[in-house]
N, C-alpha and C positions, 0 to 999 in steps of 0.2 A: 342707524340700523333699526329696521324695525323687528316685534318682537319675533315672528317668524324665522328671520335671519339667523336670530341670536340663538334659539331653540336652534334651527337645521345646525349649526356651525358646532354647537354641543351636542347635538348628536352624532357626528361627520366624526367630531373628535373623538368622544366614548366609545365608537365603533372600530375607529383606525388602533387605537392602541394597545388591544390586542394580538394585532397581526404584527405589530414592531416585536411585541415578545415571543410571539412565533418563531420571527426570523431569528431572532438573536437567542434563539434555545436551538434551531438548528444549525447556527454555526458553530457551537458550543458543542454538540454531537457531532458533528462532522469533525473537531477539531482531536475529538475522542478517538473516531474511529480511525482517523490519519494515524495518531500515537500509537494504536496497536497494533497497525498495519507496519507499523517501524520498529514495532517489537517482533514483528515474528521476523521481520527482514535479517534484524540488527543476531537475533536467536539463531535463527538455520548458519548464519554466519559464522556466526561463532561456533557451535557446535563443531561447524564441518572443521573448522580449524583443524582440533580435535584429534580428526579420528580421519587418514586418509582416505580409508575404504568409501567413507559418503562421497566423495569429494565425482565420481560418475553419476552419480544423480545429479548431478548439476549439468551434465552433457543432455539431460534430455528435457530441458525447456529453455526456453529465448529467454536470456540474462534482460531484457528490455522489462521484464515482468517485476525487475527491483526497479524502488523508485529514484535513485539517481545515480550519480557518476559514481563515487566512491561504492557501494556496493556491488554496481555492474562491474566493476574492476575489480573485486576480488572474486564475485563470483564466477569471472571469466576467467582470473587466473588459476582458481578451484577446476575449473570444467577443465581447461588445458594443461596446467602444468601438475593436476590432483597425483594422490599415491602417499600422500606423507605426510604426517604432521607436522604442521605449520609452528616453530616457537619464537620464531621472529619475525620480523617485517622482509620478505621475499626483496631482492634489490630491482623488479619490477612494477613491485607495492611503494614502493619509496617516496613517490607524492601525495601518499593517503597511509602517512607512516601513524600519525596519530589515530587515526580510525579504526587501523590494524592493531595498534596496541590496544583499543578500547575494547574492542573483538577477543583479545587475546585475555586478556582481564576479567571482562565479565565468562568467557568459556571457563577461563580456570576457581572462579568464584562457582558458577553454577554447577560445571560436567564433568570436573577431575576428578570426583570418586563415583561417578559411571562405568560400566562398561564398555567395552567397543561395540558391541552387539546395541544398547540400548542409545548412544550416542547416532549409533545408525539407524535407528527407528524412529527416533525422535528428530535428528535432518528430513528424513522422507514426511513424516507425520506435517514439520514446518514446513517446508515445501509447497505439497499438496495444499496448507492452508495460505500463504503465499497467492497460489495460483488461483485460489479460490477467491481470497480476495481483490485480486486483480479481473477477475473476471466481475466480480458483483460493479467497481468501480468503471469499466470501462459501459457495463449494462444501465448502470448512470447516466455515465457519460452521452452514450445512443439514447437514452427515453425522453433525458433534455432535450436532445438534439428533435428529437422525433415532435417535441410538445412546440417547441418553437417553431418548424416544421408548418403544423397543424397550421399554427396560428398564425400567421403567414399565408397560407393557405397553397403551401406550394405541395402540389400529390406527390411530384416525380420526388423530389425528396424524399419526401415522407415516405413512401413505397421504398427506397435502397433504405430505407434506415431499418422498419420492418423488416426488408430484407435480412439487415447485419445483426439485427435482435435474433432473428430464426436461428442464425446460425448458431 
């Protein structure tokens, strides 16, 4: 190798190394903001246990907005069968009995010397924040789409993703 090589090859390297710690600081954020995005999930959940009154606030947004099975399942059975205090595993909760106990647990850890008034401000309050983060992640989701797109160089794409940003 001559010394040029050796020089570019050290430089190539001292410059790449940087960006490897980039990525792996924001997968390390990302991994953060997943966690808290499953605290307010794992939160409104519980809460609404609670206190049946919340349990129509869950009628008015698509259960798709929690991010997986076991939560869409109770917050579905909250939307449909809501009115009452939840103190045990419903016998159509029964294959996400452990989840519902964990729900049950932590509501009664955090919300049992609440009121029902404050129990239900604080579902709506999670909720809203819920929605809000399902919307920042899907806006993610599109501006990737969108940057790939780009680079690619395909417009019609890129123009419906634009589009589904506007929205």
């Amino acid at each position: 190798l001559s010394d040029s090589s050796v020089e570019a090859l050290k430089q190539k390297l001292t410059t790449s190394e940087p960006e490897t710690q980039f990525k792996m600081k924001q997968i390390v954020a990302h991994k953060e903001e997943v966690r808290e995005a499953n605290n307010y999930q794992d939160s409104v959940l519980a809460v609404a246990l609670t206190n049946g009154d919340t349990h129509e606030l869950f009628r008015q947004y698509k259960i798709e907005i929690l991010d997986n099975e076991e939560r869409q399942a109770v917050a579905g059975y909250l939307s449909k069968h809501g009115g009452k205090t939840i103190v045990d595993t419903p016998p159509e909760l029964q294959k996400y009995d452990i989840y519902v106990k964990i729900l049950l647990l932590k509501a009664e850890a955090r919300y049992s010397e609440w009121s029902d008034q404050d129990r239900y401000y604080e579902t709506a309050r999670l909720l809203s924040q819920v929605v809000n983060e399902n919307r920042k992640k899907q806006r993610d989701i599109l501006t990737e789409q969108l940057r790939e797109a780009e680079l690619l160089g395909d417009d019609v794409k890129a123009a419906e993703i634009r589009n589904q940003l506007n929205k």
